[in-house]
Legacy VTK file of the C-alpha trace (Angstrom):
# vtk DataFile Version 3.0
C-alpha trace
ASCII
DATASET POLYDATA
POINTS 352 float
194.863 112.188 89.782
191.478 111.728 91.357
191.821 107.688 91.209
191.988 104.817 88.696
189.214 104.268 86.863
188.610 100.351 88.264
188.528 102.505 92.343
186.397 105.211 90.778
183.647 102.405 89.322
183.820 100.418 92.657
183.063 103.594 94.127
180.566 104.333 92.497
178.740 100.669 92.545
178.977 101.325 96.712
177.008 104.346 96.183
174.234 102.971 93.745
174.371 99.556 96.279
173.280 102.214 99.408
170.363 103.333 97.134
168.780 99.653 97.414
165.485 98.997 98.874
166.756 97.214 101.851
169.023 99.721 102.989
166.102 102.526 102.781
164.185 100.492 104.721
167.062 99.594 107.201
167.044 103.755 107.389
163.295 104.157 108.110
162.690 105.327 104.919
159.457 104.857 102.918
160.311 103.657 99.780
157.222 105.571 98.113
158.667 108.939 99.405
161.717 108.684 98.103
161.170 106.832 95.195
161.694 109.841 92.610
164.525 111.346 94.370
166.235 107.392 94.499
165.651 106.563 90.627
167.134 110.467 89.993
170.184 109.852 92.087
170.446 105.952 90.724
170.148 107.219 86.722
172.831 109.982 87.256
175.218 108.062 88.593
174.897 104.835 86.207
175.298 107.979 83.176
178.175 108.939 85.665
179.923 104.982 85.305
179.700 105.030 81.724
180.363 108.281 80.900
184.038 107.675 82.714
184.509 103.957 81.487
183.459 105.081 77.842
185.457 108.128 77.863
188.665 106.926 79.517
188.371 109.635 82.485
190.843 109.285 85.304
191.942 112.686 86.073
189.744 115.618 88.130
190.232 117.948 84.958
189.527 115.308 82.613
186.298 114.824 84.296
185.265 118.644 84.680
186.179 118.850 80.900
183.789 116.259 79.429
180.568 117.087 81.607
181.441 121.220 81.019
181.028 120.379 77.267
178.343 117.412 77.436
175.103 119.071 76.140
172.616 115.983 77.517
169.157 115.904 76.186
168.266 113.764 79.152
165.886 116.075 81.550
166.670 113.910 84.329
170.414 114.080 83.717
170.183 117.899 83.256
169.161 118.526 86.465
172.227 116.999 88.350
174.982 118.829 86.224
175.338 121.362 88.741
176.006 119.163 91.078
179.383 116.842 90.278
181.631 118.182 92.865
178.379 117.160 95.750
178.794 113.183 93.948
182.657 113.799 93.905
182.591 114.645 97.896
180.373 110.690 98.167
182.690 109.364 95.866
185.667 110.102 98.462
183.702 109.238 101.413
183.257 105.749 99.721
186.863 105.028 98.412
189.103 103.564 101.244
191.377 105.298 103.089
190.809 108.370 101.681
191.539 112.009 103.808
187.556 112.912 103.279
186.365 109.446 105.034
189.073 109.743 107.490
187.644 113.265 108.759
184.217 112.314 108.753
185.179 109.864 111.917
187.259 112.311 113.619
184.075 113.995 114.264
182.993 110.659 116.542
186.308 111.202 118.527
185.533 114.669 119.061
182.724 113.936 120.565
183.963 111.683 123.238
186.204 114.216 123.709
182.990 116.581 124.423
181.581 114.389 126.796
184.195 113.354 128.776
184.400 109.602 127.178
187.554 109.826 124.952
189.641 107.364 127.791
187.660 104.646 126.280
188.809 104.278 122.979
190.997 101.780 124.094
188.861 99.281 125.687
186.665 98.901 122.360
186.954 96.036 120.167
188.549 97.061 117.006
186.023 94.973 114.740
183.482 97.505 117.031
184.666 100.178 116.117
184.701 99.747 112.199
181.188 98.704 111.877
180.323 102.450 113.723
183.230 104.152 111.055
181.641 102.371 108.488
178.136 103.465 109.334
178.799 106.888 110.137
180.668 107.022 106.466
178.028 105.627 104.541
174.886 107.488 106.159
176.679 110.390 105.397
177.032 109.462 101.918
173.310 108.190 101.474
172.275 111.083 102.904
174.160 113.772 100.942
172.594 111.858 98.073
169.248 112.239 98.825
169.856 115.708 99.439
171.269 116.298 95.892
168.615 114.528 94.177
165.733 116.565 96.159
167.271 119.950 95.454
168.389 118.735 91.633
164.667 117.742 90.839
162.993 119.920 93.079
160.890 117.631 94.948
158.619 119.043 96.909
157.822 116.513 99.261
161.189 116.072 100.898
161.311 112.805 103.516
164.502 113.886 105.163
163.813 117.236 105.429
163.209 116.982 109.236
166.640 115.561 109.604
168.134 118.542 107.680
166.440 121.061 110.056
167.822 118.554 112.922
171.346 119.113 111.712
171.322 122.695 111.536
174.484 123.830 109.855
176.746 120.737 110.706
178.015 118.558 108.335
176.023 114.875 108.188
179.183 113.013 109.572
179.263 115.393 112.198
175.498 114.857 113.152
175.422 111.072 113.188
178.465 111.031 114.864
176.865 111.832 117.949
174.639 109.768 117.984
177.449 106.621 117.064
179.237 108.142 120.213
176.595 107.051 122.306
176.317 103.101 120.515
179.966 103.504 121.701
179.979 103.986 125.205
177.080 101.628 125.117
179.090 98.623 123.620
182.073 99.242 126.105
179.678 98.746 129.144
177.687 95.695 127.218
180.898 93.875 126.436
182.316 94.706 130.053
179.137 93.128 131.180
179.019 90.184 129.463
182.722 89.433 130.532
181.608 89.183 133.835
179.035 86.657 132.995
175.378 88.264 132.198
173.779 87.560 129.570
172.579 90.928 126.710
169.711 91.021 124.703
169.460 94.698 122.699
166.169 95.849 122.051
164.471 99.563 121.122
164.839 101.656 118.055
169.241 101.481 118.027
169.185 97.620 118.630
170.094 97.614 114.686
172.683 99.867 115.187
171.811 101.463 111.960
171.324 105.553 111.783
167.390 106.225 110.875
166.343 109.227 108.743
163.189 109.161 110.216
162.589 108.927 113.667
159.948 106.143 114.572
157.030 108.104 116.685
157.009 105.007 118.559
160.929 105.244 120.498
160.354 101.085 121.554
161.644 99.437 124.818
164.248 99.923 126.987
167.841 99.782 124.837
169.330 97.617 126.889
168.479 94.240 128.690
170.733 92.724 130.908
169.860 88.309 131.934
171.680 86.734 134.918
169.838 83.181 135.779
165.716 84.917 137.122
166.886 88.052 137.094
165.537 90.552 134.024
166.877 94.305 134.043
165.927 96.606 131.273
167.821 99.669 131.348
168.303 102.591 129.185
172.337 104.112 129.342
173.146 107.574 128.856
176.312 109.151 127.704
176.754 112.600 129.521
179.072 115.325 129.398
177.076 118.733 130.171
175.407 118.855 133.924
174.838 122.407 135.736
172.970 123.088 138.850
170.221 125.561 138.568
170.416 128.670 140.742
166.668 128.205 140.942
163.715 126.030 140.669
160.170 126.791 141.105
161.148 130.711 142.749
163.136 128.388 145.356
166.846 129.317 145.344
170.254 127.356 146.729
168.373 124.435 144.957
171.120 121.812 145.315
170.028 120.178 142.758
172.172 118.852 139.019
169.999 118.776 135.915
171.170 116.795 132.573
169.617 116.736 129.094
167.519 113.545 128.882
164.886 112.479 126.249
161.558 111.712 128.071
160.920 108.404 126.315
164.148 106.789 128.169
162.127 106.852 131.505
158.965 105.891 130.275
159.189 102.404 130.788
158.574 102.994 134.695
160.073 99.116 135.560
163.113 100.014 134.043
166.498 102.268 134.913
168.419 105.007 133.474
172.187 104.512 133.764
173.698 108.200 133.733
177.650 107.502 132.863
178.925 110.767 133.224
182.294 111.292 131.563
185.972 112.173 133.021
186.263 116.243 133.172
183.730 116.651 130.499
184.003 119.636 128.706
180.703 120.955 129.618
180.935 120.436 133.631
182.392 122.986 135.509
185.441 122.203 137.836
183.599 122.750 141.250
181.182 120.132 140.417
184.176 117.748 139.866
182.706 114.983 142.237
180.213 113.929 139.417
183.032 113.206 136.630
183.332 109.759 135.950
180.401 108.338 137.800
178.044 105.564 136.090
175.081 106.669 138.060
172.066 103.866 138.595
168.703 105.141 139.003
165.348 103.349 139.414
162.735 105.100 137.180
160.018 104.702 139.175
161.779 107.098 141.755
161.712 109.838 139.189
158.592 112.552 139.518
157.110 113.697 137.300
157.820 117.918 136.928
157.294 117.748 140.707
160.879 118.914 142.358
159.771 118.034 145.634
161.592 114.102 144.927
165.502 114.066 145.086
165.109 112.921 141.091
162.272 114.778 138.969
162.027 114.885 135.481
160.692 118.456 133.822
161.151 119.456 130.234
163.617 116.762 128.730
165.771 117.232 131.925
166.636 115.270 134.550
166.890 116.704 137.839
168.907 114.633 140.553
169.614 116.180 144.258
173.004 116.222 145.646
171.921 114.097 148.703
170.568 111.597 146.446
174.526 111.697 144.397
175.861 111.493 147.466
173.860 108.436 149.132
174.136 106.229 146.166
177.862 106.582 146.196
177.928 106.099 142.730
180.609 103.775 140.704
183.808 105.526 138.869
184.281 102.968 135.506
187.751 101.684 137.103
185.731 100.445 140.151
182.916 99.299 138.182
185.320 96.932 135.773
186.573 95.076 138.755
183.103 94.367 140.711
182.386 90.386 140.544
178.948 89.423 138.835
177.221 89.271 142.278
178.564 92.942 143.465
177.155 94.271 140.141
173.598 93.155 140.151
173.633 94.596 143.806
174.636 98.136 142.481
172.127 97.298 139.642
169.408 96.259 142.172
170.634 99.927 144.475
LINES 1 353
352 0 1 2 3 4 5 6 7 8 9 10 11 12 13 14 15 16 17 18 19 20 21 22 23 24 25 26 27 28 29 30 31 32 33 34 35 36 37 38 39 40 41 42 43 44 45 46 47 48 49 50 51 52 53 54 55 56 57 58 59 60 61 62 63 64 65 66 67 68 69 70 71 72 73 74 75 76 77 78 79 80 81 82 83 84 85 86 87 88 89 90 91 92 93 94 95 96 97 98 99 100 101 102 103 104 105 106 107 108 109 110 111 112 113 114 115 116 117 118 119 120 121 122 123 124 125 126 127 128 129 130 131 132 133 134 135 136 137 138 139 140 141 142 143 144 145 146 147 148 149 150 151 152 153 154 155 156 157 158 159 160 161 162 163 164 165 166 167 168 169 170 171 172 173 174 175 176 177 178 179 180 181 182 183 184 185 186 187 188 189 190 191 192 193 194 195 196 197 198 199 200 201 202 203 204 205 206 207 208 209 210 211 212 213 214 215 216 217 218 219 220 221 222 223 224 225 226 227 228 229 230 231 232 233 234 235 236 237 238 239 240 241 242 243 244 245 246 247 248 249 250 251 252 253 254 255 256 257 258 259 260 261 262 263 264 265 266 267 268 269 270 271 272 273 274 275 276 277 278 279 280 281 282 283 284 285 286 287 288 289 290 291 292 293 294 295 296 297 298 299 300 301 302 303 304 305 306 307 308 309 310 311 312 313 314 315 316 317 318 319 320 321 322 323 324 325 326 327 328 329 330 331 332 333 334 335 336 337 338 339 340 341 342 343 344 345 346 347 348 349 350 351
């Protein structure tokens, strides 16, 4: 049985409700590009409604039966026949509880996991956590969507195609996922800073906390802005679970030096800091550099260079590159001895 035909409808009426202007725009989607491959998507699936409440379908076999032998006049309609058991895989991401929407968030545990981050899942608040599940499910949904209707119709201007290439050969759960892993670790430290008293404002491109097709050109502020009484911090925090240390730099060996993956608009802002919250035995960070797992690591931008590696923190080709005197003079926080540092003690690490 695939489901009753009241769970199949509701389904269904999710899927055409994610096709609505306002949640393309909350995407970053312009609603001129995707126009055609929206009113495609929207017509097959309202065929798709009847077609099942008409023809009292509420079996898998039942279903294949009726649109094998349903000769459609309907150009539109023609061009998404091949492509029921794509709307049948949205379909279960949408219904509750199902095993498909289940798997899709296994993919944001796995990637705490990766990085090291996994011991958190207990601190976050459970209400947290199913707004991420539930935006992970249905961006994968909208998104498999828009991918059917552009390959049913054959559209040749294809807004999401830079996403696509983005993704490579994962799955779209799996893709967004990662980024949702990073909101995660994010909230934990917000909410473990506001229970000490500060005040957070969100700003930047994920205040929304909603998954955009399109990347903005513009990335925006800071994420993160932290208010105690006069005192301002923007900050921008960084999951990580993959450092290395470079056997050379520049032709100069025995460097010293630990480089991480970092996106070059998170230091731009040069009043700001980058929080680097490296994760507990990561899976990406050898053994003998063991000192650096679980350290939330504070640093000013306007100490990093610029692709000079003569500073103990330089920035070169969307890596950050931090010296081992510089880890080691900071004495950087573990999160156990972060959580229990009064309001005052933090803003002084903050301030470091």
């Amino acid at each position: 049985m695939l489901c009753s035909i009241n769970e199949f409808k509701k389904a269904i009426n999710k899927a055409l409700i994610l096709l609505e202007d306002d949640v393309l725009k909350s995407k970053n989607l312009s609603l001129e590009d995707v126009c055609h491959a929206v009113a495609g998507i929207k017509h097959y699936l309202e065929f798709l409604n009847t077609s099942i409440k008409d023809n009292q379908i509420n079996d898998y076999e039942a279903l294949i039966r009726f649109f094998s032998s349903n000769k459609t006049r309907d150009k539109t309609l023609s061009h998404f026949m091949g492509y029921l058991g794509q709307i049948l895989d949205v379909i279960q991401l949408l219904k509750p509880n199902t095993a498909r929407a289940k798997n899709a968030t296994k993919y944001f545990e796995k990637n705490l996991t990766r990085t090291g981050h996994a011991f958190l899942k207990k601190e976050i608040n459970s209400e947290t956590r199913k707004i991420l599940d539930k935006e992970i499910i249905e961006s994968a949904a909208l998104y498999i969507m828009l991918e059917i209707s552009n390959l049913a119709l054959g559209n040749s201007l294809n807004p999401i195609s830079s996403l696509r290439n983005s993704m490579g050969d994962r799955l779209p759960e799996e893709y967004f996922s990662e980024l949702l892993a990073g909101w995660f670790v994010e909230e934990i430290f917000i909410d473990k800073l506001k229970e000490k008293g500060f005040e957070i404002e969100l700003s930047g491109i994920d205040s929304s906390r909603k998954i955009l097709f399109k990347r903005p050109r513009n990335m925006g502020d800071a994420d993160i802005l932290i208010i105690n009484g006069r005192l301002r911090l923007k900050i921008e925090l960084q999951r990580v679970g993959n450092a290395s240390k470079p056997n050379r730099i520049d032709n100069n060996p025995n460097t010293n030096y630990y480089k991480t993956y970092l996106k070059e608009h998170k230091i731009r802002d040069r009043n700001a800091k980058t929080i680097l919250w490296i994760g507990d035995k990561p899976l990406r960070i050898r053994q003998s550099n063991s000192f650096l797992y679980d350290k939330i690591c504070v640093i000013n931008n306007h100490d990093i260079s610029i692709n000079s590696a003569d500073s103990e923190v330089f920035f070169r080709k969307e890596n950050i590159f931090i010296h081992h005197n510089y880890v080691k003079r900071k004495s950087f926080l573990s999160w156990d001895e972060f959580k229990i540092k009064s309001i005052e003690e933090v803003i002084s690490v903050l301030n470091s």
